[in-house]
C-alpha positions in Angstrom: 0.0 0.0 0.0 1.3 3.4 -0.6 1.8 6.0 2.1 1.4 9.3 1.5 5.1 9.8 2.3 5.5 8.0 -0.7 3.5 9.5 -2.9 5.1 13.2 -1.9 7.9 11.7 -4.3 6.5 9.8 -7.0 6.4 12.6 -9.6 10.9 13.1 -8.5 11.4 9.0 -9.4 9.5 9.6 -12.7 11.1 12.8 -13.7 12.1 13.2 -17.2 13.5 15.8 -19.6 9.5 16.7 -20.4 8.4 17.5 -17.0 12.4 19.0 -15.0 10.8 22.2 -15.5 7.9 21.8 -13.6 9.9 21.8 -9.9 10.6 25.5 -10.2 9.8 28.9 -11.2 12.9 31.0 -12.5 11.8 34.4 -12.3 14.2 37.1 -13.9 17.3 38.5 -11.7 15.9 41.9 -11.9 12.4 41.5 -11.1 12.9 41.5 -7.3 10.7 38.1 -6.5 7.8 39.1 -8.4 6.2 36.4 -10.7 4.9 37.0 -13.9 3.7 34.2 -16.1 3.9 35.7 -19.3 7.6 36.1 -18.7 8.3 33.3 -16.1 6.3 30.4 -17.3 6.5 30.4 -20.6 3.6 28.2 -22.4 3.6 27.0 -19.0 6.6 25.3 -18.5 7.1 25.9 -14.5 5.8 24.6 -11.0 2.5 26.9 -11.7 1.5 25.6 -14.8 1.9 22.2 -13.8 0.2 22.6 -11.1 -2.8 24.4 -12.7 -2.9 21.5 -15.4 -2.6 18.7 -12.9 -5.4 20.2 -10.8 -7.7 20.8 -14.0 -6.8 17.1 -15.1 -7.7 16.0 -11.1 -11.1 18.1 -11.1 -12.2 16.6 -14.4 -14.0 13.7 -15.7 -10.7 12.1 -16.9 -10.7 8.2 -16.3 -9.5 7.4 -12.7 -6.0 6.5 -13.5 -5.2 9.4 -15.0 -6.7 11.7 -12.3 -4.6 9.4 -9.9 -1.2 10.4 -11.9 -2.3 14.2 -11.5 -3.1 13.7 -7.5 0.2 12.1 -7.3 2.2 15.0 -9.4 0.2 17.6 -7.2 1.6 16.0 -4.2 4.9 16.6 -5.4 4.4 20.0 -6.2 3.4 20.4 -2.5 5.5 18.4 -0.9 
């Protein structure tokens, strides 16, 4: 059985070149902490947009396993 201990790093021991980008949010040098997502999450590429995709995907109607996977990366995000 999985604990949620477990699932807090799922999404880490799947990680691949497709999805790195969603751990973070590299905002510019000059822009003194404050996010933008225009300029710091590009078509979504960061922590937010995953996030806001993954909790779409886990709201939805999608077929159980696949609102599973986004539960688990949301834990991750969180974590």
């Amino acid at each position: 059985m999985a604990t949620l201990a477990s699932i807090s790093i799922w999404a880490d021991k799947h990680r691949s070149p497709a999805t790195a980008r969603w751990r973070s949010v590299n905002t510019a040098a000059d822009a003194g902490c404050h996010y933008v997502a225009e300029r710091d999450c590009a078509v979504g590429a960061c922590v937010v947009g995953a996030i806001e995709r993954k909790a779409a995907v886990f709201r939805s109607a999608a077929p159980a396993p696949e609102r599973l996977k986004a539960l688990k990366y949301l834990m991750c995000a969180f974590h």
